[in-house]
C-alpha positions as CSV (number, residue, x, y, z in Angstrom):
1,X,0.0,0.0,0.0
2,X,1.6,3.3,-1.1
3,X,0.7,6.6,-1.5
4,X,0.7,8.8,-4.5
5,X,3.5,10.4,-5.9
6,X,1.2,13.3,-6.6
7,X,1.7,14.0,-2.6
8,X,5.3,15.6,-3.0
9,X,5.4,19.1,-4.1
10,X,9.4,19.6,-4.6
11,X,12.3,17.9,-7.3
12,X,13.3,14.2,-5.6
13,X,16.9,15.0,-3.6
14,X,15.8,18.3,-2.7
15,X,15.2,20.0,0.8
16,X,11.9,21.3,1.1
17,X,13.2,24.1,3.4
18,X,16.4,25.2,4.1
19,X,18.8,23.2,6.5
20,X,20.9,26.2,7.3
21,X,19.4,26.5,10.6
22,X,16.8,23.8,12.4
23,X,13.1,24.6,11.5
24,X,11.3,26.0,14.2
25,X,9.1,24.0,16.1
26,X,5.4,25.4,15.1
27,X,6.9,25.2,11.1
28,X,7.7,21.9,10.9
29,X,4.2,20.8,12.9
30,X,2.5,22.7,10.4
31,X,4.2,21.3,7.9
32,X,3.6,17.7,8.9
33,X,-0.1,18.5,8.7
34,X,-0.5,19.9,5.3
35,X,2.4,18.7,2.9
36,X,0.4,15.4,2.2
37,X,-3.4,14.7,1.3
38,X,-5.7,11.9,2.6
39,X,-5.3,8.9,1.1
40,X,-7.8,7.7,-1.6
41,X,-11.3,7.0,-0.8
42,X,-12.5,3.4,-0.7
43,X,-15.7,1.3,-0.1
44,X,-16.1,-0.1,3.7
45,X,-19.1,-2.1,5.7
46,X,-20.2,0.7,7.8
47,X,-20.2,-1.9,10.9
48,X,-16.4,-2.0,10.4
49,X,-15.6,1.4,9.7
50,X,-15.2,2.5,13.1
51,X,-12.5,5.1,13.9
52,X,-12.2,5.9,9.5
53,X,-13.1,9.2,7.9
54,X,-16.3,10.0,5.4
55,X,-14.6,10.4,2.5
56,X,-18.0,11.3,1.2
57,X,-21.4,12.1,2.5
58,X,-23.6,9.5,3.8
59,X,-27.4,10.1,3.0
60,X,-30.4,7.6,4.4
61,X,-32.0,5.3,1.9
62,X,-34.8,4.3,4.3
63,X,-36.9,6.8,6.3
64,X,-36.6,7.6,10.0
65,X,-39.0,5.9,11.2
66,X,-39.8,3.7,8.3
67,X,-43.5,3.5,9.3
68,X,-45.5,5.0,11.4
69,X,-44.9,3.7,15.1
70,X,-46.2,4.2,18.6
71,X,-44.4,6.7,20.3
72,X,-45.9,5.3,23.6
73,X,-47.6,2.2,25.7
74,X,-51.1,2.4,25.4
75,X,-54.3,1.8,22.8
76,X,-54.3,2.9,19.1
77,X,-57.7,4.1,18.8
78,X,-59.7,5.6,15.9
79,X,-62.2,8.2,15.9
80,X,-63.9,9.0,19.1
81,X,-64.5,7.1,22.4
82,X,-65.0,5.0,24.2
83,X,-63.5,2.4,22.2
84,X,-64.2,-1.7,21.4
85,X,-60.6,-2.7,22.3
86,X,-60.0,-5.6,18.7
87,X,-56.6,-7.0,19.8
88,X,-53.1,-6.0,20.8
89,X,-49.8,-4.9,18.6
90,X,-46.3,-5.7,20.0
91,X,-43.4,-4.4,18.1
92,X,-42.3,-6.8,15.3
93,X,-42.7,-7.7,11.7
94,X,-45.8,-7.9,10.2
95,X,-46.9,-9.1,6.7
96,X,-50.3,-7.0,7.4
97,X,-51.7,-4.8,9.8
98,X,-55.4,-4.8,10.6
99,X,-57.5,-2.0,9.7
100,X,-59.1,0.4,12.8
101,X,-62.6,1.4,12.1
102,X,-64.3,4.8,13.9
103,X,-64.5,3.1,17.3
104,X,-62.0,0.5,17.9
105,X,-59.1,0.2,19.1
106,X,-55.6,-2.1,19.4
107,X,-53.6,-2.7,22.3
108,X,-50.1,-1.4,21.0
109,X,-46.7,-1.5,22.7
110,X,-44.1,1.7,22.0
111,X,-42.6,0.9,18.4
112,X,-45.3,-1.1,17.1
113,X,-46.2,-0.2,13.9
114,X,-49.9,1.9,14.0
115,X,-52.5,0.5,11.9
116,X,-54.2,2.3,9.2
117,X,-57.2,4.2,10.4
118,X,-55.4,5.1,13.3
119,X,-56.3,8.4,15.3
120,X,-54.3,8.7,18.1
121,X,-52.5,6.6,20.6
122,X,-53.9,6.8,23.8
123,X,-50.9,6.5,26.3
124,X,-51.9,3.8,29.5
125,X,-52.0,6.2,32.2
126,X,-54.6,8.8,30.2
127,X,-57.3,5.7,30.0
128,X,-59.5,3.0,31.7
129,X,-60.4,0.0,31.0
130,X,-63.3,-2.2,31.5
131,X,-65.3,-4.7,29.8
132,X,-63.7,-4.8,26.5
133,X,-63.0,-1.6,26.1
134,X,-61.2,2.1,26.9
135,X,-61.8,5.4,27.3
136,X,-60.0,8.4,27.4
137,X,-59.6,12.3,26.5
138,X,-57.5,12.6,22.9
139,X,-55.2,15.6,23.9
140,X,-52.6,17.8,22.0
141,X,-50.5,15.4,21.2
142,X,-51.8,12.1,19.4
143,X,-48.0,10.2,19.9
144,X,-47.4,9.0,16.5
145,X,-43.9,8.9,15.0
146,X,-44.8,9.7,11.2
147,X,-42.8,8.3,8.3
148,X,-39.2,10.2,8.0
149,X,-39.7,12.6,10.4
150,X,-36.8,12.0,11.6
151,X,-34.7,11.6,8.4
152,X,-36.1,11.7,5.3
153,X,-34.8,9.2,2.2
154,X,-32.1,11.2,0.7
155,X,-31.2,13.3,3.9
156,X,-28.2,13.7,5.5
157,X,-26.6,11.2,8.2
158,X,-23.4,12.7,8.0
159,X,-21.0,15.1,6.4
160,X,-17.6,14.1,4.3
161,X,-14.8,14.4,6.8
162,X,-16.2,13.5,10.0
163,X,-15.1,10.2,11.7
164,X,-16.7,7.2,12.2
165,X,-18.5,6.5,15.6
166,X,-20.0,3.8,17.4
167,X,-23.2,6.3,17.4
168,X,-22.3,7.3,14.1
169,X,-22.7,3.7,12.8
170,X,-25.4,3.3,14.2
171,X,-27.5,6.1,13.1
172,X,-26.3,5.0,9.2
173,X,-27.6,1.6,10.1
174,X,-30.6,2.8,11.2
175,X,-30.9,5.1,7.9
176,X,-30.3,1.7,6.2
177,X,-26.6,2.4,4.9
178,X,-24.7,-0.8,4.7
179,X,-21.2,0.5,3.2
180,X,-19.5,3.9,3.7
181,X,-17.1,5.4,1.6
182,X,-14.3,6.1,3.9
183,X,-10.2,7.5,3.5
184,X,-7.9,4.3,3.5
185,X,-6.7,4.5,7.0
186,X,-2.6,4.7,6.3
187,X,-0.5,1.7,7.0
188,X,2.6,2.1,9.0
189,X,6.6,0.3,9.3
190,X,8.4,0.8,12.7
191,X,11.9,-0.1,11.7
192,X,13.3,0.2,15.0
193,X,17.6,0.6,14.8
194,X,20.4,0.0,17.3
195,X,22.8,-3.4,18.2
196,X,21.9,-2.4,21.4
197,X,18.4,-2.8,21.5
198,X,16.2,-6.0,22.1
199,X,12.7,-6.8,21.8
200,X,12.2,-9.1,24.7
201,X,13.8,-10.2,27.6
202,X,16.3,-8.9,30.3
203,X,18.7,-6.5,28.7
204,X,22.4,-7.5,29.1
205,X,25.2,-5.0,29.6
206,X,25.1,-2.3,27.0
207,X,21.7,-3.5,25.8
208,X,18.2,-1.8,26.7
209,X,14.7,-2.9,25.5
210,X,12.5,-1.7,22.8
211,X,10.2,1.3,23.8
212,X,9.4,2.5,20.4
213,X,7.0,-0.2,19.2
214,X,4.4,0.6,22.3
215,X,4.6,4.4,21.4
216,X,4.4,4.3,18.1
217,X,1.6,1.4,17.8
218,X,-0.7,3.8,20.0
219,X,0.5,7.0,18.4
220,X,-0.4,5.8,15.1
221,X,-3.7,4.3,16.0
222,X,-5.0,7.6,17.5
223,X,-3.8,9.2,14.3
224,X,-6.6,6.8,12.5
225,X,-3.8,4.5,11.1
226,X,-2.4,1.1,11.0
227,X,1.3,-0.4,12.4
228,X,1.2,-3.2,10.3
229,X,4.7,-4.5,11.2
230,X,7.4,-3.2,13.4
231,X,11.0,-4.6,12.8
232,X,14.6,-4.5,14.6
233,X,17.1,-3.4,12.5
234,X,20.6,-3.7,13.4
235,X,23.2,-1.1,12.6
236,X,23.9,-1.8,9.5
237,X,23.1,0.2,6.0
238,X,22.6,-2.3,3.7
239,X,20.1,-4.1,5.8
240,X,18.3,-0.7,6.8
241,X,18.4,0.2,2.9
242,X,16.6,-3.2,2.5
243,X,14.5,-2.6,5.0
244,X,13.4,1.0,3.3
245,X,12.8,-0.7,0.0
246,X,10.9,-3.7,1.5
247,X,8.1,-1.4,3.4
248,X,5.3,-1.5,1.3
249,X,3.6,1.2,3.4
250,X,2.9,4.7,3.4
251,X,4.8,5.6,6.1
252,X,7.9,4.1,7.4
253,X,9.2,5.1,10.9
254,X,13.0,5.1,11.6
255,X,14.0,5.4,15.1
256,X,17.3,5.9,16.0
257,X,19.9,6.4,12.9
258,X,18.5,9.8,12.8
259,X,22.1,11.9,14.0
260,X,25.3,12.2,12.6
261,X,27.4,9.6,14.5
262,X,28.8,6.8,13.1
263,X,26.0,4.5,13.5
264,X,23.3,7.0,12.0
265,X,23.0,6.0,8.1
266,X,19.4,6.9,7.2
267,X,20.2,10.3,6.1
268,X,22.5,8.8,3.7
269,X,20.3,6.4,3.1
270,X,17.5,8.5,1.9
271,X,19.8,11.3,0.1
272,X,20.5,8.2,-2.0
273,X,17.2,7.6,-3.0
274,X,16.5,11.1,-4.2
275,X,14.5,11.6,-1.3
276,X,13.0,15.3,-0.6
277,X,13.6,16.7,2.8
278,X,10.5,18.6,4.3
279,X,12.4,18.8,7.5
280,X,15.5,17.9,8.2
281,X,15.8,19.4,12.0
282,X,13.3,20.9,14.5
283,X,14.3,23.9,16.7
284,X,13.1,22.1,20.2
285,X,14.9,20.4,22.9
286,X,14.6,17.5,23.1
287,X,14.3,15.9,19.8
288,X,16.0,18.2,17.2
289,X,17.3,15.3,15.2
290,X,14.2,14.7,14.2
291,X,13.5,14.4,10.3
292,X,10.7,14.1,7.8
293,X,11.1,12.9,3.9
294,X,9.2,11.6,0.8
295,X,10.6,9.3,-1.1
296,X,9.9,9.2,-5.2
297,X,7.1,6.5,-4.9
298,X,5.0,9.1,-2.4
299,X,5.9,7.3,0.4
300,X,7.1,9.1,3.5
301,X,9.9,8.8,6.1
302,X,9.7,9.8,9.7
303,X,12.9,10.1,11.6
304,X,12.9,9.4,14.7
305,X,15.7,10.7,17.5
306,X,17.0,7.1,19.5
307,X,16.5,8.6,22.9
308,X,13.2,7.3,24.0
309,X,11.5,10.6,25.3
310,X,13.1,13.0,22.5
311,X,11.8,10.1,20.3
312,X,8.2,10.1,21.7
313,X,8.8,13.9,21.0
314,X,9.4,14.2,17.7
315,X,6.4,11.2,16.8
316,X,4.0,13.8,18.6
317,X,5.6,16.7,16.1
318,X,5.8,15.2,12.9
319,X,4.3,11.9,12.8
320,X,0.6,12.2,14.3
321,X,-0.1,15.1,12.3
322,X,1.2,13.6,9.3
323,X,-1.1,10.5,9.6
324,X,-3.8,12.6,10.6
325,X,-4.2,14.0,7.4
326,X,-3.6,10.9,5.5
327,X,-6.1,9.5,7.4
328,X,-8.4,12.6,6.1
329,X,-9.2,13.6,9.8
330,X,-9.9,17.3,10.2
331,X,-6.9,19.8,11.6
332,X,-7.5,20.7,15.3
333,X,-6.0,23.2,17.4
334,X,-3.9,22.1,20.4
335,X,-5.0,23.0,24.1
336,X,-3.5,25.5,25.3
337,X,-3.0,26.4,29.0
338,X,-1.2,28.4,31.8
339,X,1.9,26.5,32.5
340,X,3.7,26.9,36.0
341,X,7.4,26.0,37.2
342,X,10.8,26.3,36.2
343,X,12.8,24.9,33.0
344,X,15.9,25.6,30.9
345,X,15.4,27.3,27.9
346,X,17.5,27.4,25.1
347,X,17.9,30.6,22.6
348,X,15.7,29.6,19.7
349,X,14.7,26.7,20.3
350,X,11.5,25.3,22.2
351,X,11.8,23.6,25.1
352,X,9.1,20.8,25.5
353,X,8.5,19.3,29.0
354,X,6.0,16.9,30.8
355,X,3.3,18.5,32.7
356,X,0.0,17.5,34.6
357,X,-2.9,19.4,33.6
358,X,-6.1,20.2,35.1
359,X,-8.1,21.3,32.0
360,X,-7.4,24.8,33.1
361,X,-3.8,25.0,34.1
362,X,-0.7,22.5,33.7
363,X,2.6,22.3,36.0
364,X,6.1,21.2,34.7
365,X,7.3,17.6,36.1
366,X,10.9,18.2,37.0
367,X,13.2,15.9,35.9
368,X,12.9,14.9,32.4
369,X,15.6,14.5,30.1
370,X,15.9,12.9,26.3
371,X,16.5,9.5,27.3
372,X,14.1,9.1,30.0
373,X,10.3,8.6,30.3
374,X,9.9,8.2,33.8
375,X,8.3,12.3,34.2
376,X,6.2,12.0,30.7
377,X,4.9,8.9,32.5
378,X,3.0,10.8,35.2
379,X,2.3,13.2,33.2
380,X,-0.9,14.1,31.0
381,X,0.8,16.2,28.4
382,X,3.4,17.5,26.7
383,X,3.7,21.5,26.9
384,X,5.7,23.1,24.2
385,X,7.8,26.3,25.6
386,X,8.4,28.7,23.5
387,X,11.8,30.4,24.1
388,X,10.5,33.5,25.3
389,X,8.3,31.4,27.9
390,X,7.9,32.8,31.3
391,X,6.2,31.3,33.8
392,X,2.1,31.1,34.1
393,X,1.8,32.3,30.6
394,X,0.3,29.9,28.4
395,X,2.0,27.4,25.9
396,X,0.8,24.5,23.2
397,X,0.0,21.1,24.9
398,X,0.3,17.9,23.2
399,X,-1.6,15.4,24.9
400,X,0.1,12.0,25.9
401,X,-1.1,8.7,24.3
């Protein structure tokens, strides 16, 4: 499954912005967002659409109600009283209904269908009943759901763009809808890098486990896509070129090989694949190694930093957005609150820190450094500081997965 190679907008090997200096933080999250398009549009059953985007408009093919139905417990009567009660109406199918003539009246049960002739329905606690029959004062309201009064055949059930519910699917059911057009969620690689990292067990000396594949899995699904394999790559360019060629996805995820050390190839890598750079370096601290390409077959490259927090950093910055568009789910503004407490800023750069948050105000979590996750752990978001932050004033949050 890859993406078009209509999505780039610059010559293959070229940066998309200037390297000369990192790109600042709120750029290259911008950029994320709207340098790709949603993915094409594709047939789904609405019962497993859950958590996709309308591609296109869904519209009912049945009416809401699709008869007319007791809107309460009581007797379906017609014309005046008091009435001979005929028989009694439970909500079902029915091949025919019988026929209510001035006078009579049927025992009905709240979404029965009404029978034709019918007046009114008289609810239980407005009547009395003796001998075979009921009688009762008709009042304002004859409680009758009509055919389509709540949706008509033709009418809207949903807009284009909006996502997939559990109420959502419901209400297209009800309309009668069986498929939905909806954007092909987009499928994601982890290629996860480093001798030093394993995927199971105790870690030996020099050795630490994989914390990428958790992130990223959940990351990705909130972003309404897929992780449809993640791998362990050692250091080694040939395999992690194999690796890059064998992804059949839309996105491939690198973490770790992201720097300049001697370990760090994917740069290379992808400069030898006439790769365009859209960001090659974010302004924020940590994870300012992080990176974002397109490949010439439209499929696109995040870069990860290795450090696990400055990684989970940069996946909040470039990758969510990024698969929230291809995903076709519409842009939203970040929460933004008071923040309180100290941290170290650095000249022209954002400093992004872990911070508990009330709804109405958040507080740092001292302690937090590139390689740990112990503070994001108790915390509930992210808060992105500018470098002109002082404390109390309020900054960007990105909430925690």
């Amino acid at each position: 499954m890859v993406a078009s190679p209509e999505h780039g907008r610059h010559e293959p090997g070229t940066t998309a912005r200037s390297t000369d200096r990192m790109m600042p933080w709120p750029q290259a999250n911008t950029l994320a967002r709207e340098i790709a398009r949603p993915l094409p549009g594709r047939t789904t059953p609405v019962v497993q659409a859950g958590g996709q985007v309308l591609a296109e408009t869904i519209a009912g093919v049945r009416p809401v109600p699709a008869f007319d139905t007791a809107a309460m417990d009581g007797f379906a009567v017609s014309g005046g009283g008091p009435w001979t009660i005929t028989g009694l109406l439970l909500a079902g199918g029915y091949d025919t209904l019988p026929s209510l003539s001035s006078g009579e009246a049927v025992e009905i049960a709240t979404g029965a269908p009404v029978p034709p002739g019918t007046t009114a329905v008289l609810p239980y606690e407005e009547s009395t009943v003796g001998a075979g029959t009921v009688s009762g004062v008709i009042r304002g309201r004859i409680h009758i759901r009509r055919t389509g009064e709540t949706l008509a055949v033709g009418a809207q059930v949903a807009p284009a763009g909006r996502i997939v519910t559990a109420t959502l699917a419901a209400a297209a059911v009800q309309a009668g809808v069986d498929d939905v057009v909806t954007h092909r969620p987009p499928a994601v690689t982890l290629l996860v890098t480093g001798d030093e990292v394993i995927s199971d067990g105790t870690p030996g000396p020099g050795q630490v486990r994989d914390s990428f594949t958790g992130l990223v899995t959940a990351i990705t699904t909130r972003a309404g896509g897929v992780l449809t394999a993640s791998r362990h790559q050692p250091d080694d360019p040939a395999t992690l070129a194999e690796a890059l060629t064998s992804a059949g996805t839309d996105v491939i995820v690198v973490s770790g090989s992201s720097s300049a050390g001697a370990a760090d190839h994917l740069h290379t890598l992808l400069t030898e694949r006439s790769a365009t750079w859209h960001v090659r370096g974010v302004a924020c601290r940590p994870g300012h190694p992080q990176a974002l390409a397109e490949l010439p077959d439209g499929r696109w490259v995040v870069s990860l930093p290795g450090n696990p927090f400055a990684g989970l950093v940069a996946a909040l910055t470039l990758l969510e957005p990024l698969l929230e568009t291809l995903a076709g789910r519409p842009p939203k503004p970040y929460p933004t609150a008071p923040i309180t407490g100290t941290a170290k800023l650095t000249p022209d750069a954002a400093r992004i820190v872990p911070v508990t948050w009330t709804g109405e105000s958040a507080s740092i979590i001292p302690g937090s450094g590139p390689a740990g996750l112990h503070a994001a752990a108790s915390a509930d978001a992210l808060a992105v500081l500018p470098a002109t932050w002082t404390p109390s004033t309020p900054a960007h949050l990105l909430l925690l997965p």
